[in-house]
N, CA, C and O atoms as CSV, one atom per row, in Angstrom:
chain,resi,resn,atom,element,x,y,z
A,1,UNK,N,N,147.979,107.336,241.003
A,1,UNK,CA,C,148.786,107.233,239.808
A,1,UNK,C,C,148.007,106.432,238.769
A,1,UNK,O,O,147.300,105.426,238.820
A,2,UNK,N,N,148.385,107.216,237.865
A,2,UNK,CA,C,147.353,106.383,236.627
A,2,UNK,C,C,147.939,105.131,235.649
A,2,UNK,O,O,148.195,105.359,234.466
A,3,UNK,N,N,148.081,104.133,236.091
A,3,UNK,CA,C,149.239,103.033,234.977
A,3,UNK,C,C,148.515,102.961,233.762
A,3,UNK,O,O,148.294,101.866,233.245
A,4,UNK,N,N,148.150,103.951,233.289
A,4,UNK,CA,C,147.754,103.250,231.329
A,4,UNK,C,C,146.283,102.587,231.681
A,4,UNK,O,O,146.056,102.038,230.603
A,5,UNK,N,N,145.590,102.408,232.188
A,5,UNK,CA,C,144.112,101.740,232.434
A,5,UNK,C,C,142.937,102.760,231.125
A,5,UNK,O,O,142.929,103.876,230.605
A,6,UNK,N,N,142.308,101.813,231.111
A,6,UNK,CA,C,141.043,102.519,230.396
A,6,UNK,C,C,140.636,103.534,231.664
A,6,UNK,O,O,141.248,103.222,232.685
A,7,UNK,N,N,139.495,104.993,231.872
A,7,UNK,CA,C,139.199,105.053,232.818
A,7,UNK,C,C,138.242,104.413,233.381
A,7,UNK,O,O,137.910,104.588,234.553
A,8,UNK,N,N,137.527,103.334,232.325
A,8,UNK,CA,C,136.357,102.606,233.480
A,8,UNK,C,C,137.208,101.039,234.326
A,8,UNK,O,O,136.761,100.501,235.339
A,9,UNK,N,N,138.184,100.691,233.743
A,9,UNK,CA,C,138.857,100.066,234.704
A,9,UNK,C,C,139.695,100.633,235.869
A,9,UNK,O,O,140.090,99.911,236.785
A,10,UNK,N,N,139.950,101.949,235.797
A,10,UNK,CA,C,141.002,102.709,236.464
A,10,UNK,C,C,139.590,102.753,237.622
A,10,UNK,O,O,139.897,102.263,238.709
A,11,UNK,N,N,138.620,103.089,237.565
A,11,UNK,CA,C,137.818,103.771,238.580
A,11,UNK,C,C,137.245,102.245,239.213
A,11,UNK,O,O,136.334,102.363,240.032
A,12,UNK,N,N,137.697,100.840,238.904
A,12,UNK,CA,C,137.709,99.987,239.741
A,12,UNK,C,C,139.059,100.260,240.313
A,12,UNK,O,O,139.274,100.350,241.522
A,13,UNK,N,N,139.760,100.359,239.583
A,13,UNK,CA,C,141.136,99.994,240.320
A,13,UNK,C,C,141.419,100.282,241.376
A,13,UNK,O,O,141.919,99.600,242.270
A,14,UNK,N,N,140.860,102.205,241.328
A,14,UNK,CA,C,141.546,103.198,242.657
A,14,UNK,C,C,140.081,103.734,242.015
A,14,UNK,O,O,139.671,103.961,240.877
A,15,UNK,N,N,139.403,103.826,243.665
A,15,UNK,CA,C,137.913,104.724,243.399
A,15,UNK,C,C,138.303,106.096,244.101
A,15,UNK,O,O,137.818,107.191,243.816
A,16,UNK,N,N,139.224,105.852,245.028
A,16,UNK,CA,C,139.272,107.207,245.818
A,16,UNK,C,C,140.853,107.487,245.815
A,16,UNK,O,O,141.553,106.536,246.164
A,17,UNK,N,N,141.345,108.407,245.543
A,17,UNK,CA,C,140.448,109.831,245.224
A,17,UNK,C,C,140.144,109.511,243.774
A,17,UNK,O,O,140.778,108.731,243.063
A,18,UNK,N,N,139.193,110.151,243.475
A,18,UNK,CA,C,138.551,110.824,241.709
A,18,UNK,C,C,139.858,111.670,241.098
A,18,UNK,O,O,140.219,112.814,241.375
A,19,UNK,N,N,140.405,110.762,240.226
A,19,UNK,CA,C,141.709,111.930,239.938
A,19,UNK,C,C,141.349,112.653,238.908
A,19,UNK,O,O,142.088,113.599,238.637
A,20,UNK,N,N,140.076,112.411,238.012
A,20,UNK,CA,C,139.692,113.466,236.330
A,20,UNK,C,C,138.802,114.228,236.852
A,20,UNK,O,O,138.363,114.847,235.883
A,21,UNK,N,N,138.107,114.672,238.017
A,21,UNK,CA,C,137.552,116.201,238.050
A,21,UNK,C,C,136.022,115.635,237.621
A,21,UNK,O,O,135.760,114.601,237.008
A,22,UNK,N,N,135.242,116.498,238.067
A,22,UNK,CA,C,134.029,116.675,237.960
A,22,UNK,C,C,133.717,117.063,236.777
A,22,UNK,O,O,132.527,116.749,236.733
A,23,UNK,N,N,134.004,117.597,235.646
A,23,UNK,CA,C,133.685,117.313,234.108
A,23,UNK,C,C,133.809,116.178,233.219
A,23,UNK,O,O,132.972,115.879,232.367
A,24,UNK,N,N,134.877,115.562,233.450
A,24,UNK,CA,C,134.878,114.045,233.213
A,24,UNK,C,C,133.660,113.499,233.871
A,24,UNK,O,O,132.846,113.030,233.076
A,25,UNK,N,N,133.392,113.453,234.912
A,25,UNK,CA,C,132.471,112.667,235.942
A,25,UNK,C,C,131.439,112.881,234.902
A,25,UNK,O,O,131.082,111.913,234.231
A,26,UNK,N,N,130.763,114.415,234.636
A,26,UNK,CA,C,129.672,114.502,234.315
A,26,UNK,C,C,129.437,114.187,232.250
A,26,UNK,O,O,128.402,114.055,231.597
A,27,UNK,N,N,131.290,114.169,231.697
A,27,UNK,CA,C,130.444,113.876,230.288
A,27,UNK,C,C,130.484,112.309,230.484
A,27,UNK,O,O,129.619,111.629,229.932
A,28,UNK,N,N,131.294,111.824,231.120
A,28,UNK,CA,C,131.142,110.032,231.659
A,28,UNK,C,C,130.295,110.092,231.630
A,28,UNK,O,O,129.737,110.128,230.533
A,29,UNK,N,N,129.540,110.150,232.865
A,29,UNK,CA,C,128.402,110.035,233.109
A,29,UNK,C,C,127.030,110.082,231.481
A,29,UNK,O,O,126.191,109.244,231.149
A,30,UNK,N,N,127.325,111.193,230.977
A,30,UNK,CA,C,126.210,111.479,229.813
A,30,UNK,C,C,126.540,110.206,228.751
A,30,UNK,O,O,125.860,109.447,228.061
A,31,UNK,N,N,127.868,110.397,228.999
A,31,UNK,CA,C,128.148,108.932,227.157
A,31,UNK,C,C,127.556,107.667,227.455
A,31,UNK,O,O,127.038,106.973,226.581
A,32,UNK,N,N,127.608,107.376,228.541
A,32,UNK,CA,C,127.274,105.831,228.951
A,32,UNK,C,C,125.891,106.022,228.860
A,32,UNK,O,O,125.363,105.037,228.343
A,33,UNK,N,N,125.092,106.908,229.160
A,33,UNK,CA,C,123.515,106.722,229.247
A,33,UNK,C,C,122.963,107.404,227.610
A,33,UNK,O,O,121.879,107.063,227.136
A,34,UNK,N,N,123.548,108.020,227.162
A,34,UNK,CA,C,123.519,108.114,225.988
A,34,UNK,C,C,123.960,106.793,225.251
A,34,UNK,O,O,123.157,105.864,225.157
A,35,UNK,N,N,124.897,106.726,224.865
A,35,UNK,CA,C,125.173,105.240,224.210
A,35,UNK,C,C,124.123,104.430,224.454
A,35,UNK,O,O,123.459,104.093,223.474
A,36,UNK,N,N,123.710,103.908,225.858
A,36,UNK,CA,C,122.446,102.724,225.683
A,36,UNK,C,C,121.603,102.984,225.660
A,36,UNK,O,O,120.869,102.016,225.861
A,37,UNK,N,N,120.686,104.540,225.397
A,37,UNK,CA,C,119.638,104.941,224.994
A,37,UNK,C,C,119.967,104.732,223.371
A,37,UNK,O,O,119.312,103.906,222.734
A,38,UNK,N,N,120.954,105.475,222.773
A,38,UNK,CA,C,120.683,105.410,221.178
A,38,UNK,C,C,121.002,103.622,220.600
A,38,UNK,O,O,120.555,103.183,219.539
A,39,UNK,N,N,121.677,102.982,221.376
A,39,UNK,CA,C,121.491,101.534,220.741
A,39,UNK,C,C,120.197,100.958,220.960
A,39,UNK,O,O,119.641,100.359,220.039
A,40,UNK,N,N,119.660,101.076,222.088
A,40,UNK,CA,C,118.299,100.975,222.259
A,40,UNK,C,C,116.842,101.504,221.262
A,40,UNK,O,O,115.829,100.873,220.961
A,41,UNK,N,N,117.289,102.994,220.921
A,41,UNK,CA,C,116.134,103.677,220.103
A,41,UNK,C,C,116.724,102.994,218.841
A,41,UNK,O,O,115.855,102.888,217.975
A,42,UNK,N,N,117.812,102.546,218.501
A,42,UNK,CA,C,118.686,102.350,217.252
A,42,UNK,C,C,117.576,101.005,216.478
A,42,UNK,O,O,116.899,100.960,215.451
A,43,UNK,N,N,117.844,100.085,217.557
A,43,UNK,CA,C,117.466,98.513,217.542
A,43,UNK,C,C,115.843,98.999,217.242
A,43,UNK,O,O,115.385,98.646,216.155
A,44,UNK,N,N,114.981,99.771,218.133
A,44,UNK,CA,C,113.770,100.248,217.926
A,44,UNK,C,C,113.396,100.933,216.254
A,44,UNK,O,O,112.249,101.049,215.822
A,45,UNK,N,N,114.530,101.289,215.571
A,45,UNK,CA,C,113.840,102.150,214.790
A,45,UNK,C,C,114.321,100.651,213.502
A,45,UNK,O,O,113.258,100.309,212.984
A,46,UNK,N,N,114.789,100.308,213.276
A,46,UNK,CA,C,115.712,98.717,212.906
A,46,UNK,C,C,113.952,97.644,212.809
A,46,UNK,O,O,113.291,97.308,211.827
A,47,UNK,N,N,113.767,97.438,214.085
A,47,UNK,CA,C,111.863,96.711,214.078
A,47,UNK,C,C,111.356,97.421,213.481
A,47,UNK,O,O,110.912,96.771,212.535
A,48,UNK,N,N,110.970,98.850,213.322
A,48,UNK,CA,C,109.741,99.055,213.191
A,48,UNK,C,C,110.053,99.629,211.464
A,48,UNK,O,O,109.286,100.521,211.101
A,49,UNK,N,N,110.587,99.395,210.942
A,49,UNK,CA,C,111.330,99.503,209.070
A,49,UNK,C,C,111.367,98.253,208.897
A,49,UNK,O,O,110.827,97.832,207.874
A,50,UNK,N,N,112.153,97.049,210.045
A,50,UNK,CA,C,111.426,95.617,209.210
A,50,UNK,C,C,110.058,95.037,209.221
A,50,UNK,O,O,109.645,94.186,208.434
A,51,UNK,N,N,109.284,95.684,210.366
A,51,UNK,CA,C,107.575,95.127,210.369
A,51,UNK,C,C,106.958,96.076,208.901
A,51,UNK,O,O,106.073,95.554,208.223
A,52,UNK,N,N,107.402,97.205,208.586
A,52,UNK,CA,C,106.656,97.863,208.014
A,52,UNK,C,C,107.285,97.319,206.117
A,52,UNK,O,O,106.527,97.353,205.148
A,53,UNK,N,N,108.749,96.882,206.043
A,53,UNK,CA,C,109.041,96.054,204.859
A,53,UNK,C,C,107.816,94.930,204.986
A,53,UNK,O,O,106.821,94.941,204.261
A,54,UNK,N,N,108.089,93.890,206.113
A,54,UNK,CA,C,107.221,92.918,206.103
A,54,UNK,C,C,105.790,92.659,205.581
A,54,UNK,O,O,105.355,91.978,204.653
A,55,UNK,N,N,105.130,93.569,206.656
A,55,UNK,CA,C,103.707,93.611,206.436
A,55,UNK,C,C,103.364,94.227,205.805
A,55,UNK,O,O,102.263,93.817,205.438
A,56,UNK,N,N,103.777,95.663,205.050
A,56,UNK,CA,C,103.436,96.642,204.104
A,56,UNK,C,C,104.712,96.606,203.103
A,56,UNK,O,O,105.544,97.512,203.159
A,57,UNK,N,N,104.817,95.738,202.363
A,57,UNK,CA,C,105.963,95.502,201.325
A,57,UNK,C,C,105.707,96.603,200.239
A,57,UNK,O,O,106.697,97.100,199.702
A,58,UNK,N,N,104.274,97.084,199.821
A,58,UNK,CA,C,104.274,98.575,198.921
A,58,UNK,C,C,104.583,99.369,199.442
A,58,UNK,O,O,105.420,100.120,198.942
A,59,UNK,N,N,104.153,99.565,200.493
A,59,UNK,CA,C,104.343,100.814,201.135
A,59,UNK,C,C,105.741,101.563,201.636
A,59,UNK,O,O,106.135,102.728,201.582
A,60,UNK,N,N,106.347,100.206,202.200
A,60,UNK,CA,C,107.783,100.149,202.308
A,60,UNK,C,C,108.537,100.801,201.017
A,60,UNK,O,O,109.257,101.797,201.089
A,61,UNK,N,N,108.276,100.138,199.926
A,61,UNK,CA,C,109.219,100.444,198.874
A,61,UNK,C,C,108.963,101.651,198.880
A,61,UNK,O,O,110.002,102.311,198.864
A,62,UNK,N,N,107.873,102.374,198.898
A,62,UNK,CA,C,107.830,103.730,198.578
A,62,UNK,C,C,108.071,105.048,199.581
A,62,UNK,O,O,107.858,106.218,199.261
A,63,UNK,N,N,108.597,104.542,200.954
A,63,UNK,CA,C,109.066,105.512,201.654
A,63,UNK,C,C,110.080,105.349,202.253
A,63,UNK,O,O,110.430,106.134,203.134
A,64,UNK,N,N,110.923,104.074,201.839
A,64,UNK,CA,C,112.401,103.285,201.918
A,64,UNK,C,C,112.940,104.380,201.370
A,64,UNK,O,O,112.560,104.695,200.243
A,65,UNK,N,N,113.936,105.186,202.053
A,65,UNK,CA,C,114.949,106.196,200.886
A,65,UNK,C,C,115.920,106.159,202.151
A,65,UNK,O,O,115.576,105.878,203.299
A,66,UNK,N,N,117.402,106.553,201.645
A,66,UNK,CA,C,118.721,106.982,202.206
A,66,UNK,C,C,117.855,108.550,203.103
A,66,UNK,O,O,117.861,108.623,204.331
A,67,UNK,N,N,117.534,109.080,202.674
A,67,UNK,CA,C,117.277,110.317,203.137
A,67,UNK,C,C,116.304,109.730,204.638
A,67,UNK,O,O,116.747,109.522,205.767
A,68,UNK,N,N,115.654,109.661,204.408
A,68,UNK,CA,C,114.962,109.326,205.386
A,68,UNK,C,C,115.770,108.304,206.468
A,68,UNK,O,O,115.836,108.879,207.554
A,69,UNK,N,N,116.200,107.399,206.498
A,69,UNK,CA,C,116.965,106.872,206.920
A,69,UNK,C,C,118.001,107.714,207.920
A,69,UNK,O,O,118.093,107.566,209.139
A,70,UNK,N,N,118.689,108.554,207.158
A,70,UNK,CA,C,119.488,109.684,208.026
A,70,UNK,C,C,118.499,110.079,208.881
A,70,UNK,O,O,118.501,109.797,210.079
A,71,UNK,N,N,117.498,110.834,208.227
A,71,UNK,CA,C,116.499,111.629,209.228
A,71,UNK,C,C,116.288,111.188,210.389
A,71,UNK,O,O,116.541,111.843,211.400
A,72,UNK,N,N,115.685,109.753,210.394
A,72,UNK,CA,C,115.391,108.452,211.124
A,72,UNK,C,C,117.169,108.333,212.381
A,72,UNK,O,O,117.211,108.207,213.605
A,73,UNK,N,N,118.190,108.432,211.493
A,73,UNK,CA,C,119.050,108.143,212.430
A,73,UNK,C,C,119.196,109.480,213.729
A,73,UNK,O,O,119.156,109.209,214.929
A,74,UNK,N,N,119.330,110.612,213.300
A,74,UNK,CA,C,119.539,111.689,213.280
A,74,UNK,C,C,118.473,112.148,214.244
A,74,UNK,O,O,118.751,113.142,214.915
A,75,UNK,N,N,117.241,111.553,214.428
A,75,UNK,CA,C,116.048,111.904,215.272
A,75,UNK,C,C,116.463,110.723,216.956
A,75,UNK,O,O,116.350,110.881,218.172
A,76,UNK,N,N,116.924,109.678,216.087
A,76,UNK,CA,C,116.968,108.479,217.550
A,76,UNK,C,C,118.035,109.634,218.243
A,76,UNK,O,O,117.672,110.280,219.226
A,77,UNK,N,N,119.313,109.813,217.661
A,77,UNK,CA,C,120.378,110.401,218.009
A,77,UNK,C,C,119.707,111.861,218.994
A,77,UNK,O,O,119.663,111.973,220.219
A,78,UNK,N,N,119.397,112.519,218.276
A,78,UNK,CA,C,118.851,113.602,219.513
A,78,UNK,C,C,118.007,113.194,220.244
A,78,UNK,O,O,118.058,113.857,221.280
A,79,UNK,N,N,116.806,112.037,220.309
A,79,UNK,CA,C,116.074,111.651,221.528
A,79,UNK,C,C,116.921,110.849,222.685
A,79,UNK,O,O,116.598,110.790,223.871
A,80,UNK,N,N,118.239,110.159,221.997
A,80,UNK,CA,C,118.991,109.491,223.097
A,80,UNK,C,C,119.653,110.673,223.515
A,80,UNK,O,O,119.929,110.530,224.707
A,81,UNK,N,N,120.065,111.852,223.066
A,81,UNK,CA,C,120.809,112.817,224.160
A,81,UNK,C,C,119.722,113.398,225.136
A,81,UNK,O,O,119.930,113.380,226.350
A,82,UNK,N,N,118.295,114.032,224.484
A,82,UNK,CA,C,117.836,114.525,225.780
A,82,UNK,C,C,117.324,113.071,226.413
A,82,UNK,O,O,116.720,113.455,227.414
A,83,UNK,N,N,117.261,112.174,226.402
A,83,UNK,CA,C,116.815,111.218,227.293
A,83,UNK,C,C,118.133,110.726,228.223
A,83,UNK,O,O,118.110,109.709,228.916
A,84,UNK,N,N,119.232,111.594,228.117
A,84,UNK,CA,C,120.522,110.777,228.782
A,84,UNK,C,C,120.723,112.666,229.368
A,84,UNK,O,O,121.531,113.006,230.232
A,85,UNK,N,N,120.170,113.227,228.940
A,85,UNK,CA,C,120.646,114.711,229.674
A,85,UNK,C,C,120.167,114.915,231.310
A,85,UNK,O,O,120.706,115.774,232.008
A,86,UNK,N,N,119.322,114.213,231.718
A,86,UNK,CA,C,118.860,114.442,233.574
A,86,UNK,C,C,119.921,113.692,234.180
A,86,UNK,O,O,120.152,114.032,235.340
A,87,UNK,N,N,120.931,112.376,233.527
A,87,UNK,CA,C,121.982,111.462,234.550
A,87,UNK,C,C,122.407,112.962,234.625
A,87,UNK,O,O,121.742,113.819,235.209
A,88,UNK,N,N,123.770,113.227,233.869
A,88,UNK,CA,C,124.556,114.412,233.990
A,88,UNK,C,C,124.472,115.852,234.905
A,88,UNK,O,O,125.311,116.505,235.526
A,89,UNK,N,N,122.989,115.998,234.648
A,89,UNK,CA,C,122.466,117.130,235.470
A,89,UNK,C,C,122.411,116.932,237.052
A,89,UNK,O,O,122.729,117.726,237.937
A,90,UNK,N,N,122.024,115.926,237.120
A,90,UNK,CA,C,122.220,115.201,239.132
A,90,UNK,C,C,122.979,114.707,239.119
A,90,UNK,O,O,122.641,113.670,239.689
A,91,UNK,N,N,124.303,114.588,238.763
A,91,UNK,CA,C,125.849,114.104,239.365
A,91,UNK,C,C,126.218,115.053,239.396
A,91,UNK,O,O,126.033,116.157,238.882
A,92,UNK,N,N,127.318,114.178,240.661
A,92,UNK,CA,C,127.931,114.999,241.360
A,92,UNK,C,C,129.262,114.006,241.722
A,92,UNK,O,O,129.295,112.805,241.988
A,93,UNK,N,N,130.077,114.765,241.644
A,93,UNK,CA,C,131.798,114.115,242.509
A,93,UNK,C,C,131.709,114.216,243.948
A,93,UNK,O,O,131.959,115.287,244.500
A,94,UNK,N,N,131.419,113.328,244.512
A,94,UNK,CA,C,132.037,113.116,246.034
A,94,UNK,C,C,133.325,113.040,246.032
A,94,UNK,O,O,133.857,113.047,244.923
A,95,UNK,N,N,134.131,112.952,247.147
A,95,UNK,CA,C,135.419,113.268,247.533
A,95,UNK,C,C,135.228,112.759,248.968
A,95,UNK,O,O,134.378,113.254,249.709
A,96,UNK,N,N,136.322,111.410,249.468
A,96,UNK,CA,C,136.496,110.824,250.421
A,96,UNK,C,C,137.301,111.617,251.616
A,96,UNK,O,O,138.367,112.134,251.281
A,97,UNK,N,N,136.958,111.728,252.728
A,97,UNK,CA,C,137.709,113.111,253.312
A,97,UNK,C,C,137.983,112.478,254.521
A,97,UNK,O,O,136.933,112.011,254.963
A,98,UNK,N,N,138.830,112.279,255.174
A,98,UNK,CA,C,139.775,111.331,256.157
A,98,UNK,C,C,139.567,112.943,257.256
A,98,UNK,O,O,140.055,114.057,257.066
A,99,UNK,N,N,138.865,112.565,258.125
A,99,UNK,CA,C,139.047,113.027,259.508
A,99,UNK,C,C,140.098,112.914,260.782
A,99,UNK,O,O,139.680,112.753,261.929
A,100,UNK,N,N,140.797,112.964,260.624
A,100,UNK,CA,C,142.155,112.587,261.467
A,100,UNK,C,C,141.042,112.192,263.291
A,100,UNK,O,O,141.296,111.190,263.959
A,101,UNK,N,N,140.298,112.875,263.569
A,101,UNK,CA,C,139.626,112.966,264.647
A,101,UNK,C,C,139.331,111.675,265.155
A,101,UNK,O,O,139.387,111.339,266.338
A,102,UNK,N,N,139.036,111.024,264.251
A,102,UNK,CA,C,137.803,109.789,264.058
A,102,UNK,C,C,138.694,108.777,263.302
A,102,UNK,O,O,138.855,108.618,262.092
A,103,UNK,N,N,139.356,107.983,264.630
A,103,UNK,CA,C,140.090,106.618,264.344
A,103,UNK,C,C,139.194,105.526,264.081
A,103,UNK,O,O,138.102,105.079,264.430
A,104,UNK,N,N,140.288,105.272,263.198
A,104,UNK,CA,C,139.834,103.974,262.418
A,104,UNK,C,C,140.559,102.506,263.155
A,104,UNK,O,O,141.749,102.286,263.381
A,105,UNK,N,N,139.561,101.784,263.372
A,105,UNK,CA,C,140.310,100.474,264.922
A,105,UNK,C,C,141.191,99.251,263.728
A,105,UNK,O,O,141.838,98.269,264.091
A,106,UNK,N,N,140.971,99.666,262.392
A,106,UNK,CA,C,141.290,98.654,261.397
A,106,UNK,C,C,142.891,98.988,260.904
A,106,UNK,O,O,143.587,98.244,260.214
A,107,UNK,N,N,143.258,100.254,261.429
A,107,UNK,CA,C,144.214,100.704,261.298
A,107,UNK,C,C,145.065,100.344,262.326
A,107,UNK,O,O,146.076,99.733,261.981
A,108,UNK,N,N,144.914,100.563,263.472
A,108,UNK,CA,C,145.352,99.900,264.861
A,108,UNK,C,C,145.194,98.494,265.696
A,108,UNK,O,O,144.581,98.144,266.705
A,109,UNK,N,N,145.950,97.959,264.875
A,109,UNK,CA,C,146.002,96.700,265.045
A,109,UNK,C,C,146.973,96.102,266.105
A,109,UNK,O,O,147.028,94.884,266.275
């Protein structure tokens, strides 16, 4: 049963069973490794526009534009998806499967 939880607290809460299905699993899976790839390339592209203001202050001014900037965002943004596209591709949903056969001594107390 789901009480209102975010699902990344819900999947502490109750791990077994997986109640959102193996498509959840797998865009989960992609947002989270996406997200800290593009804050990562984000912060990367952030240094290397302030070393180049810094140390090349002409040069800067003259290839400083909004346009570019998008471009710049817009390029991190597609290198953080294919760099977050192999998690997604190798997950997989397990499913906990109770063998009636094969007692459990923690149960029989």
């Amino acid at each position: 049963m789901n009480i209102g939880l975010p699902p990344e607290l819900y999947t502490i809460w109750e791990a077994y069973p997986w109640r959102f299905g193996e498509p959840y699993c797998l865009f989960k899976t992609f947002l989270t490794e996406f997200m800290s790839s593009a804050s990562v390339l984000t912060i990367l592209a952030f240094t290397v526009e302030r070393y180049v203001a810094i140390c090349h202050p002409l040069r800067a001014q003259a290839v400083s534009t909004p346009a570019r900037a998008v471009k710049t965002l817009i390029a991190v943004w597609i290198g953080a998806a294919l760099s977050a596209l192999p998690y997604p591709l190798h997950t997989r949903t397990y499913y906990y499967v109770y063998d009636p056969r094969h007692s459990d001594d923690r149960t029989h107390a």
